[in-house]
N, C-alpha and C positions, 0 to 999 in steps of 0.2 A: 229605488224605482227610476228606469232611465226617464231623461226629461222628453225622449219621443213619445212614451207610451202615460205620460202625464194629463189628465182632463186640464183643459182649457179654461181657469176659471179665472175671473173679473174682481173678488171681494176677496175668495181663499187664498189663501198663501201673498195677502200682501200687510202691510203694514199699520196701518191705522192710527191714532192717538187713542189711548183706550178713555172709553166717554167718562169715568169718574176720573181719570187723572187730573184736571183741573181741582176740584175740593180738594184731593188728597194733597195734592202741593202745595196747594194755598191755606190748610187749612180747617175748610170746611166743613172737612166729612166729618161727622160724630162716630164716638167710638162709642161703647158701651158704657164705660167713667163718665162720658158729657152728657148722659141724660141728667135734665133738673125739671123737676115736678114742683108744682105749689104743695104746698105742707109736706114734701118730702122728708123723712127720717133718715138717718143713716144709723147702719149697725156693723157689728166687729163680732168676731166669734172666739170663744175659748178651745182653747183645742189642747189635743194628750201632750202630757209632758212625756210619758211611759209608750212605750214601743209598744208592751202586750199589758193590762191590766184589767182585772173586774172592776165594774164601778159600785162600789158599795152605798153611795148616795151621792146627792147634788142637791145643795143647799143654793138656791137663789135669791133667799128673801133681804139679803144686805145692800144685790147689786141691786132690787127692782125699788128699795128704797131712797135709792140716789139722785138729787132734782138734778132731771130731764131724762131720766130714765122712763121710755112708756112704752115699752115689752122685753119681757124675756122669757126664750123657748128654750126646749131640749126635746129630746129625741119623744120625749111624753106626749110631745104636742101635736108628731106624726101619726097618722093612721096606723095600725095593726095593718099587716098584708098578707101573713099567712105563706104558703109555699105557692107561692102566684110566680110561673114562670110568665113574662110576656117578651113578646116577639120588640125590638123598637128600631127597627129597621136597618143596623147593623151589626146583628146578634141578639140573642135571647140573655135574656136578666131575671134570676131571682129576685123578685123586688122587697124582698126581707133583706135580700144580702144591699139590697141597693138603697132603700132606707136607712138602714144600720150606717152606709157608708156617709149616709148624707148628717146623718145626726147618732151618733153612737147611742144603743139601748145594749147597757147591761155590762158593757164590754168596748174594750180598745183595743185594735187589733196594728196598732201602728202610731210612733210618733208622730204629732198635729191632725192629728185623728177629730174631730168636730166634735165638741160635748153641748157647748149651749150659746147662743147665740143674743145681741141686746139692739133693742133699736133704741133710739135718743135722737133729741134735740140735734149735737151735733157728733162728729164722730171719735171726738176729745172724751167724753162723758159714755159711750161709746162701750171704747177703750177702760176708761176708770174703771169702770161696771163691771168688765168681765172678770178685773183681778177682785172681784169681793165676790164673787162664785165659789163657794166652799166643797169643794168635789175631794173626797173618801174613797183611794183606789187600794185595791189587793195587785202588788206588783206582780206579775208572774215574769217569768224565764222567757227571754224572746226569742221565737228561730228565725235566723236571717239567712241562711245557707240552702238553696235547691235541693241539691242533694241531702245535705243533711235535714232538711224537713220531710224528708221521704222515708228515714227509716221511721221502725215501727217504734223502736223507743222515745221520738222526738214529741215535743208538747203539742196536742192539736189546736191549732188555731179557732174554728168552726165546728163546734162539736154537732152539727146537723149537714157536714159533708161526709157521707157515708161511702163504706167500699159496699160493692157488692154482697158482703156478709152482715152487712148491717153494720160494722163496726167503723166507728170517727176517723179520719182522716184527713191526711191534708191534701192530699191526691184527687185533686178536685174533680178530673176526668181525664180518661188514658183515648188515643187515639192507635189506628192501625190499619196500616193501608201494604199492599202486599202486591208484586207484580211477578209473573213467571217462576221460576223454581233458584231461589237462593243458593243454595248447597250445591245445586248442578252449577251454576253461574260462576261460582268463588272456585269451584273444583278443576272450571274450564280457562280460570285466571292462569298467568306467568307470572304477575305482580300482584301481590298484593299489601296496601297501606291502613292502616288504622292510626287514628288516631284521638286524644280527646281535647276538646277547646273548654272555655269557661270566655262569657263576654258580660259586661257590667251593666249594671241598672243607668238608663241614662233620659235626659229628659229630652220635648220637644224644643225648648228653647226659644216659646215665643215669646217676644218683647212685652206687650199685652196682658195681664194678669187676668184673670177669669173673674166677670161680673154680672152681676142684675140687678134690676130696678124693675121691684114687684107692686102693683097695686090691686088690692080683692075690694072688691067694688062692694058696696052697701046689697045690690042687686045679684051678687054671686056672682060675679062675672069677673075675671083674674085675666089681667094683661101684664105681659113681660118682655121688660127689653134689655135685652143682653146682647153680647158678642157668641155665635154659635156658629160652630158647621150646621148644624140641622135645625132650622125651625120646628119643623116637624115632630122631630124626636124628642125634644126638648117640652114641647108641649105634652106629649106623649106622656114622658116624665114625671111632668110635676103636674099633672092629670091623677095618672095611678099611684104616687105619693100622696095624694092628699084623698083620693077614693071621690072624686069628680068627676062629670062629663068630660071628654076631649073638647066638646064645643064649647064647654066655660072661658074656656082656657085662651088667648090669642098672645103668639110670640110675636114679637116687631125685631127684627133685625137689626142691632147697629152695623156699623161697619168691624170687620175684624181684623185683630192685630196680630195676624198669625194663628195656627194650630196645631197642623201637620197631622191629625189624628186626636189631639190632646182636648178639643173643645167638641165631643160628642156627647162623651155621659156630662151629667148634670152634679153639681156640687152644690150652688148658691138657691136654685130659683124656689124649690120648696121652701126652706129656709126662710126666705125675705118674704115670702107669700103667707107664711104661716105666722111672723110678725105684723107684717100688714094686716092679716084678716085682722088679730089681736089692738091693732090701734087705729083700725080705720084708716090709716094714711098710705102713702104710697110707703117704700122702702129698698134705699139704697143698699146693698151689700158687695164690696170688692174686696179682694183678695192681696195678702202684702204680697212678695218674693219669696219669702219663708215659705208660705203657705203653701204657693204654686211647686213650692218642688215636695215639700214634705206631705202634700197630701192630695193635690189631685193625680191624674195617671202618665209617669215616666213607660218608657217601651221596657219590657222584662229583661232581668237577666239571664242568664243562662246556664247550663251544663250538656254540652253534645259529644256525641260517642261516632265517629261515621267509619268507615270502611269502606273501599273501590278497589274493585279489582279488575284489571286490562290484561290484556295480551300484548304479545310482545311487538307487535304490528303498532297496535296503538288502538285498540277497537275497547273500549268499554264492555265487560258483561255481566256486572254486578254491583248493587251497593245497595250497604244497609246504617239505618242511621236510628240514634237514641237520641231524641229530644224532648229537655225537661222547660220548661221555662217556669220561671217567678209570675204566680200570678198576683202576688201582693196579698191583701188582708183579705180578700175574699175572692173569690173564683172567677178566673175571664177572662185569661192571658191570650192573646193571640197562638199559640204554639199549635190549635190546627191547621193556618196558616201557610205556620212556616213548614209543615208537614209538607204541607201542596206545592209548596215551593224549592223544596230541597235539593229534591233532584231534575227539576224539572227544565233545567237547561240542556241536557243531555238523552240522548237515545237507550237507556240503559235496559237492557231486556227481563232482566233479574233484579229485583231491590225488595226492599222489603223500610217500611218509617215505624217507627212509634214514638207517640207523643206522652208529655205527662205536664197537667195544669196542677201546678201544685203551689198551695197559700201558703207565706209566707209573713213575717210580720215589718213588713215593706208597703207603703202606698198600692192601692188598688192598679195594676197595669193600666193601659190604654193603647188604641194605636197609636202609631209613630213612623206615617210614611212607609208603606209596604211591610205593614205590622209581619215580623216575623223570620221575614226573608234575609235580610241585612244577616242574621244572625248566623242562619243556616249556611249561606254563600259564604262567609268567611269562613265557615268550617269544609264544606266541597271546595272553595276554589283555591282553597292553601295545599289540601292533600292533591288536586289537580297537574297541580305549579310542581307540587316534586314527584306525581309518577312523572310528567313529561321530563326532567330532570333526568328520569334514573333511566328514561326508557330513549332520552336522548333525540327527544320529538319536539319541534318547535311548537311552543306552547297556543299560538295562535292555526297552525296546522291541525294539532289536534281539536280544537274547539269546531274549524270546519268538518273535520272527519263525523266529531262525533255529538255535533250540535243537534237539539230539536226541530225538526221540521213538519211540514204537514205532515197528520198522518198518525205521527208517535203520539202512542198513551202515556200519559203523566201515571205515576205509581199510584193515584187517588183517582184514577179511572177516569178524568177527561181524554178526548182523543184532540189532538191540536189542530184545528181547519190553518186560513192560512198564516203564516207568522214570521218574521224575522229578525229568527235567531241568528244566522248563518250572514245573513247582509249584515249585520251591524262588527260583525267578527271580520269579514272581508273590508268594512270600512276603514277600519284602524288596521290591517292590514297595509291597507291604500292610502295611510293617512300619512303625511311629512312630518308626523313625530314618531310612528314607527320606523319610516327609514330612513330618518336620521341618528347616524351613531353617537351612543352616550359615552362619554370621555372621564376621565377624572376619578379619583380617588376616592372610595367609597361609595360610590355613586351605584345608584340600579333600578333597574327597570323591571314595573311588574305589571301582568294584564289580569283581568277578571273580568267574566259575565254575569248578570242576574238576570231576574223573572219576576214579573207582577202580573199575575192571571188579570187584574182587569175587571172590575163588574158594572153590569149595566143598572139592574134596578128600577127604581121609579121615579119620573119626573114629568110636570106640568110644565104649560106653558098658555099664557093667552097672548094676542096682538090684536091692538085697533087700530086701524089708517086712519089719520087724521087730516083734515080736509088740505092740507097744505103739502100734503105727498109725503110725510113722514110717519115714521108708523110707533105706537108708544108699544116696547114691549114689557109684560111682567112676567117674572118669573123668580122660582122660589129657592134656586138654588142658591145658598151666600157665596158671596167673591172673596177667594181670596186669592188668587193668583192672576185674575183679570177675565174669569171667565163673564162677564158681562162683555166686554167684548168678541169672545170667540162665540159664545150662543150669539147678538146678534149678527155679526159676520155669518154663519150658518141662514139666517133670517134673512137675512139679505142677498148672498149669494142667490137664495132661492126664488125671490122676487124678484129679482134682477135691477135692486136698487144700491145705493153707497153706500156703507155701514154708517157712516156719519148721519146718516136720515134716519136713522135707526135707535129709538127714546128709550132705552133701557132702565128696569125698575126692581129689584130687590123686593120683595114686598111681603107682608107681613101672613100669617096662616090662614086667614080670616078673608084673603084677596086672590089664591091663588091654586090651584088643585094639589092634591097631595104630591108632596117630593120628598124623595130621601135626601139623606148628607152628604155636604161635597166632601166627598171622600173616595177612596177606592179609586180613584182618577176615572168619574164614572162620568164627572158634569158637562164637560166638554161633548162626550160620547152621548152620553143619553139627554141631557135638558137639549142637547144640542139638535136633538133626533127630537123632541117633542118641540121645538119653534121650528124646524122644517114642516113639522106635523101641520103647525099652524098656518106657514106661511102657504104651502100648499089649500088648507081652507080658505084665506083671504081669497088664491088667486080663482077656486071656484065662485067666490061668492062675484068677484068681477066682474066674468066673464057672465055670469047673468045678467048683473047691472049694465053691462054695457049692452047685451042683449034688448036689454029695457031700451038705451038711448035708442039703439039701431032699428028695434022693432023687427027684430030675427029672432031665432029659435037658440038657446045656448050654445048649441052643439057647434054653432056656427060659426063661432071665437072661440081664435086660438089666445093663449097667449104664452108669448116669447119676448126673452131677453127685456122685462120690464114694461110690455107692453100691452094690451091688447088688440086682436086683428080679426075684423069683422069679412064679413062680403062685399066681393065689390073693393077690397083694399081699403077700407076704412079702419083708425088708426087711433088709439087713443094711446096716450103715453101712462105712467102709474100716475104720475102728479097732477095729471089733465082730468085723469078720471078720478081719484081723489076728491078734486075741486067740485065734483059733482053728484057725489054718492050723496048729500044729504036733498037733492031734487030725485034719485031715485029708488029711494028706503030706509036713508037712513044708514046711521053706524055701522060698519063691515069689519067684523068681530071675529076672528080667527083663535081656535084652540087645537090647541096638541097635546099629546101625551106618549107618554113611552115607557114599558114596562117588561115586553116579551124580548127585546134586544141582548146581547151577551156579548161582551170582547172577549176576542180571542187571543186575547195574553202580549204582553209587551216585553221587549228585550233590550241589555242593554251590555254594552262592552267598553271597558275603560282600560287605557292605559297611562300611566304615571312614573314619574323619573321623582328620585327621591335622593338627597345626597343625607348621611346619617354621622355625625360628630362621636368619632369615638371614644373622645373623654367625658363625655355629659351623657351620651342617648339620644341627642337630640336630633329628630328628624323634619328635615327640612323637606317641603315638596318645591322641584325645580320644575316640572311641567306636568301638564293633566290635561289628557284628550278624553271625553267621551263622544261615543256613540251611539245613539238607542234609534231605534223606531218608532216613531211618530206617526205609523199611519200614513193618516196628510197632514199636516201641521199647517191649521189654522191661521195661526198668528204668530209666523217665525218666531219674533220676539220675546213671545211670552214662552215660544216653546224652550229656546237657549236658553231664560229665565228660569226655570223648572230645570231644568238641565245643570245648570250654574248651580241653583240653591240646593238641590239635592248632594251633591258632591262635595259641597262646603261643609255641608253636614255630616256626610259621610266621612272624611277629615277630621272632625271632630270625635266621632264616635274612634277612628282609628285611633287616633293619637293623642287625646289627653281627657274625653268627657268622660265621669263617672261618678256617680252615687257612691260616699265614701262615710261609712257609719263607723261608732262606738260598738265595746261591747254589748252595751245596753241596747242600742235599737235606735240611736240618734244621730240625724246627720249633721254632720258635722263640716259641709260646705255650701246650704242651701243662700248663697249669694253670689251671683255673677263675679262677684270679686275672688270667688274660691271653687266655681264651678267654672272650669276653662276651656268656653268655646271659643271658636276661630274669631280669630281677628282679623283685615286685612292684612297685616303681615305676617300671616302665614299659610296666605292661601296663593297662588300664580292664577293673573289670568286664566280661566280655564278656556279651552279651546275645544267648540261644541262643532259636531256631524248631525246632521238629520237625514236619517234614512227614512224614508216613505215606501212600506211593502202597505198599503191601504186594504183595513178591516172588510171585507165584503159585507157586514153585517150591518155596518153603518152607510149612509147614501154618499156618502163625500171621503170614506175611508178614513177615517176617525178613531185613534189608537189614545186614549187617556196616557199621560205623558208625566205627570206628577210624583209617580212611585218609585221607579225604579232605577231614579238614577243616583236613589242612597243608598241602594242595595251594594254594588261592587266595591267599592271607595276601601274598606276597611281590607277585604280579603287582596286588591289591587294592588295597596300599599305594605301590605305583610310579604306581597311576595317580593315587590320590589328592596324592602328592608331586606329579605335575606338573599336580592342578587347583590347587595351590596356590601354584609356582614358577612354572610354564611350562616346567620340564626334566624331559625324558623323560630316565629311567634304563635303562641295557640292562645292568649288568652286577650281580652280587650278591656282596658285602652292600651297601646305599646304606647304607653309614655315613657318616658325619659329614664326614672328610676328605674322599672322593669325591662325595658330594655337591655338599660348598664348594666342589669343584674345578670341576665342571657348573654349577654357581650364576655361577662368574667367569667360566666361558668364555664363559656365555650374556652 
């Protein structure tokens, strides 16, 4: 967006200190580990040695006789739930499947799979406890293969995931979305490419391990404080896990240590809730490193099929794609998703998707940062990278030819309002790392684009002006990226006051109107849209009070740019009238909300120079531009920050992350020490664009920023690998060994 045709604003687009960065530096801020309660417990849980088994019994009575042992649960101690689908605000849940997951009844569908859990004095005795748990399993055969859990000979996982014919499967649910005539499309190709990828089970990577600290009050009343993207849902949760009102229920928020998608379902807070009810006391329960990888939800692996077919021009007019994902030990993988996402960079008239969620005896999925896309984009933008190859079209050329703009239907039957795709392609176009020429031996350069559709969803907000001219806001989205600064800056802009006056509050279920998860890169977009909501209330309620001073009719004040302006040119400032709302009514209480809003999809385009060691594999990154759309971007800072982290991540997923099991079904690298994400030294400066085509849907043009810029990273760097090798990669991570291996076979 040129900076002529840019709104003129005061608070947006500048820089701030974000208001909790002082605790977090110093200190202060509690995470979810630092809550301490009077007579607090702590508990440890036993979990499957066995990838898949029946559990033939569970013998507890050696651990509950251990001094300081004063509870121990199993999956016995959870409610029955029956075939109860419930909606919890980002995706529907079997909550039999969801139970099961939370505490195993009957069956293990996955190594560290949760069997029984202990609370005690401390969390030494804890531990002791759960090795004298006598648990009797029937080992079965485990399927860890996509594909291979799809045939019909393979072991079913859930024998109450049914096909259509009534009969067990692991095929949890098939998706299919279909646009224009396929067979005309492919028949009207010059080129055409197929091909198939495989990408690996990999985690979020947050530093933070997954906690609670549950207390069930004498009076039924269950409060939890954990680390969560969602309050909400989380209460939701461990609500219908235990067959309780939602009002029993209140989450408190600590601060979080990371997520990316990984901290929405629930693992611990039924669990610690259902010991606590059991001894009256509060109870702690966190999670080791083991645990975070072997059992709550890494993003899926994969198996994709895609085919594109162009003309000789360079015009797209076909493509069709098989996508399976890993949905782990019970049903939920993102892979509708990545359906929606697949082709959705490009204008493609003819395509045709099919998805398939199939269980696996791997950790239950979860999101993970544009759940889905990452997967598909490396499978479109490798086949991309060599039609333009064969068809001798610069590969940035073609993306403008034949990039999504308003207008174009997605193959899942959105049509696109306005979006840019096409600016973020011209970006790095225009960027001084595309035209600068790469030099050097072995050296290469690759570009790719993604897509993260973006959703708006639900979110509250309230604000009170406080007699000093600052105004306290709550709101119930959790920060993890600094959106407490970007929703106030929104708040402010709108009143026309500093961000700095602006008292931001995180605040617990019990204080704040319902709000979904920061997730989907929805918070910025929509709690953002529900504190305009409010601050627009504050500024009606002013202009009445100042009415009251003036002794006029409301109608009669305006107010602008942080002020109010009567008749006659009388003038009150925010902080003037502030100081005087409690001589004329009292508290000035502003609420918003946001639910009908929709973004209309965010884009992003990267380019990367890669130099690769031909005797090891090892690929080095020498520079990394991205591009994406932002909308308006709020808070530069944080936007580059989102920008930055995404990409580092995306690097990791290219080049060395993966979930790496036994025959049995055990992994056998769940420690930072053997699971290898980027370090600084192996990442370059990254060098961020901000393109601003602004959302019409949102008042300030507001494009969620969070998702998509770990989508291209992997499919970016495969191409750059083979402008540099001459070998295309189809399968993730190209680490080292597999690469050498592609390097010799060529």
């Amino acid at each position: 967006m040129s900076t002529a045709t840019k709104p003129k604003y005061k608070v947006i687009g500048t820089r701030p200190i974000r208001h909790d960065g002082a605790d977090k530096a110093t200190g202060r801020a509690k995470y979810g580990a630092d809550i301490k309660l009077t007579g607090m417990l702590y508990a440890a849980m036993l979990r499957s040695p066995h990838a898949h088994a029946i559990i033939k019994s569970i013998d507890t009575s050696k651990a509950e006789k251990l001094p300081g042992v004063r509870a121990v649960v199993t999956g016995a101690d959870l409610p029955e739930q029956g075939d109860r689908i419930v909606e919890l605000g980002e995706g529907a849940v079997n909550m039999r499947h969801l139970s099961s997951n939370v505490l195993a009844r009957g069956k293990v569908n996955y190594k560290g799979h949760a069997i029984a859990a202990v609370a005690a004095d401390n969390i030494h005795i804890a531990e002791e406890a759960c090795k004298l748990i006598e648990v009797q399993y029937e080992v079965l055969a485990p399927v860890m293969d996509v594909v291979e859990a799809m045939q019909p000979t393979s072991p079913v996982i859930n024998s109450d995931v049914k096909d259509d014919s009534g009969k067990p499967t692991n095929v949890a649910k098939t998706y299919l979305f279909e646009k224009g005539d396929l067979a005309k499309g492919f028949a009207e190709a010059d080129l055409v490419i197929e091909k198939e990828f495989r990408t690996a089970t990999v985690h979020q990577g947050y530093i933070e391990p997954h906690n609670a600290t549950v207390f069930w009050n004498a009076d039924g009343k269950v409060t939890v404080w954990m680390s969560t993207q969602g309050t909400f849902t989380a209460r939701q949760q461990t609500a219908e896990l235990h067959r309780i009102p939602i009002s029993d229920v209140k989450v408190v928020p600590m601060e979080i240590g990371g997520g990316f998608g990984g901290k929405i379902s629930v693992y611990l807070p039924p669990v610690a809730a259902a010991l606590s009810k059991k001894t009256g006391k509060p109870v702690k329960l966190v999670m080791d490193r083991a645990a975070v990888f072997e059992a709550t939800g890494p993003t899926p692996g994969s198996s994709m099929k895609v085919k594109i077919g162009v003309k000789k021009d360079g015009t797209l007019v076909a493509g069709d794609a098989w996508v399976a994902f890993e949905a782990g030990g019970y049903p939920g993988s993102p892979v509708g998703m990545g359906c929606m996402c697949v082709f959705a960079c490009y204008d493609i008239p003819n395509a045709r998707v099919q998805g398939f969620d199939v269980c696996v005896n791997r950790p239950r999925t979860n999101a993970y940062r544009a759940p889905g896309s990452t997967q598909v984009a490396f499978a479109v933008e490798t086949i991309v990278d060599e039609l333009c190859e064969k068809l001798g079209i610069d590969p940035i050329e073609f993306r403008l030819k034949n990039g999504a703009q308003e207008g174009v239907r997605r193959v899942d039957g959105p049509v696109f309002p306005r979006i840019g795709m096409k600016e973020t392609v011209q970006a790095i176009k225009d960027s001084p790392h595309w035209k600068t020429p790469l030099t050097g031996k072995h050296r290469g350069r690759g570009v790719a684009t993604g897509f993260w559709f973006n959703c708006g969803l639900k979110s509250a907000a309230s604000a009170t002006v406080n007699p000093d001219g600052t105004v306290s806001l709550l709101e119930g989205s959790t920060d993890i990226g600094g959106s407490r600064a970007s929703i106030s800056m929104q708040l402010a802009e709108t009143l026309g006051i500093r961000a700095e006056d602006v008292k931001p509050s995180v605040v617990d279920t019990d204080s704040v109107g319902y709000t979904d998860v920061t997730g989907g890169s929805r918070v910025t977009f929509a709690t953002g849209i529900a504190a305009i909501e409010a601050a627009k209330d504050i500024i009606g309620q002013l202009k009445e009070r100042a009415a009251i001073i003036w002794e006029c009719e409301a109608a009669q004040v305006k107010y602008e740019d942080g002020s109010v302006i009567g008749p006659k040119g009388k003038k009150l400032t925010f902080k003037e009238l502030a100081d005087k709302l409690h001589h004329t009514g009292g508290a000035v209480i502003g609420r918003g909300t946001s639910s009908e809003a929709t973004q209309g999809g965010a884009f992003g385009t990267h380019a990367v120079d890669v130099e690769v060691d031909m005797d090891t594999g090892k690929v080095s990154i020498l520079r990394y531009t991205i591009a994406q759309d932002a909308g308006t971007a709020i808070h530069p800072s944080y936007v580059e920050g989102q920008f930055t982290g995404g990409v580092v991540q995306g690097i990791g997923w290219a080049l060395n992350e993966e979930y790496w099991y036994d025959a049995s079904g055990s992994m056998k690298n769940a420690t930072y020490l053997d699971y290898r994400i980027p370090t600084c030294y192996d990442v370059p400066t990254v060098e961020t664009i901000i393109v601003e085509v602004p959302d019409p849907q949102h008042p300030y043009g507001v494009r969620g920023v969070g998702e998509v810029p770990i989508v291209p990273p992997p499919a970016a760097i495969a191409n750059a690998i083979y402008n540099a090798t001459g070998v295309r990669m189809a399968d993730l991570p190209m680490s080292p060994p597999r690469l050498m291996k592609a390097i010799l076979s060529k």
